[in-house]
C-alpha angles and dihedrals in degrees: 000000000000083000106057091048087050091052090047101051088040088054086046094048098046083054096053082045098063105054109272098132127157143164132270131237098255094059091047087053091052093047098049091048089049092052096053092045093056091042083059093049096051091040082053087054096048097045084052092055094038084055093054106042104090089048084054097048083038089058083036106061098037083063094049081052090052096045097048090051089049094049091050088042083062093048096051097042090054091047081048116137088182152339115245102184136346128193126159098261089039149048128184119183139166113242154179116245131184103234140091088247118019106222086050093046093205129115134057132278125041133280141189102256133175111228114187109196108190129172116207132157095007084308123103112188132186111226116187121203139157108282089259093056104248128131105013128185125227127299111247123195124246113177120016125187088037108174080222155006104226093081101142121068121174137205143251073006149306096271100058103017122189094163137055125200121181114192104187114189115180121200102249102217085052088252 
């Protein structure tokens, strides 16, 4: 009987000799349990980003919007004939736009306009008209969720500006 046992632990021991390792169950059983933990991990990371995407597009794009009106408000300053008037929370100037009628914005060539930006209640809008103030067309926002509304200072002041600053701050949670 003593022979039989030694053959069988020689035959285990020549297979363990030639290469054929492998793991046990007990480090399979670690592996498998630090995996998971780590794919939770990653699936609670992803459910997080996927949570806070919209608000991210949402503060995005208000600061494209933003972006884009201030841009335009540079344009048409530089194209300016004249201030009418200037507050803080306000700005009217004769310009030059580009339509065949200025509240409508569509056509070719370019034509004297009166654009009105206000801010009031953490919106600024653009409104067009006709220099002498007739027919205009909608105000369109520009910037929403403004920190606030004085967002236009002058120098050397706001009676006889030569110069325009805008200041533009955006909430940063969107309200």
């Amino acid at each position: 009987m003593i022979e039989p046992m030694t053959r069988r632990s020689t035959r285990l021991a020549a297979q363990r000799g030639t290469g054929e390792s492998g793991f046990t169950l007990v480090e399979l059983l670690v592996g498998m349990s630090m995996m998971l933990v780590i794919s939770f991990a990653a699936l609670g990371l992803l459910e997080v980003a996927q949570r806070s995407e919209p608000e991210v597009r949402e503060t995005n794009s208000r600061i494209q919007e933003a972006q884009t009106g201030m841009e335009r408000i540079v344009r048409e300053l530089r194209q300016t004939s004249g201030v009418v008037s200037a507050t803080p929370t306000s700005l009217t100037v004769n310009t030059y736009l580009s339509g065949s009628t200025c509240g409508a914005g569509a056509g070719t060539g370019a034509r004297s306009c009166r654009v009105v930006y206000a801010c009031a209640a953490g919106e600024c809008t653009r409104t067009a008209s006709e220099v002498s103030g007739a027919s205009p067309g909608p105000a369109l926002p520009f910037a929403t969720d403004v920190i606030s509304n004085s967002i236009f200072s002058y120098s050397p002041s706001a009676t006889s500006p030569t110069g325009v600053t805008v200041t533009v701050q955006l909430l940063d949670d969107g309200g």
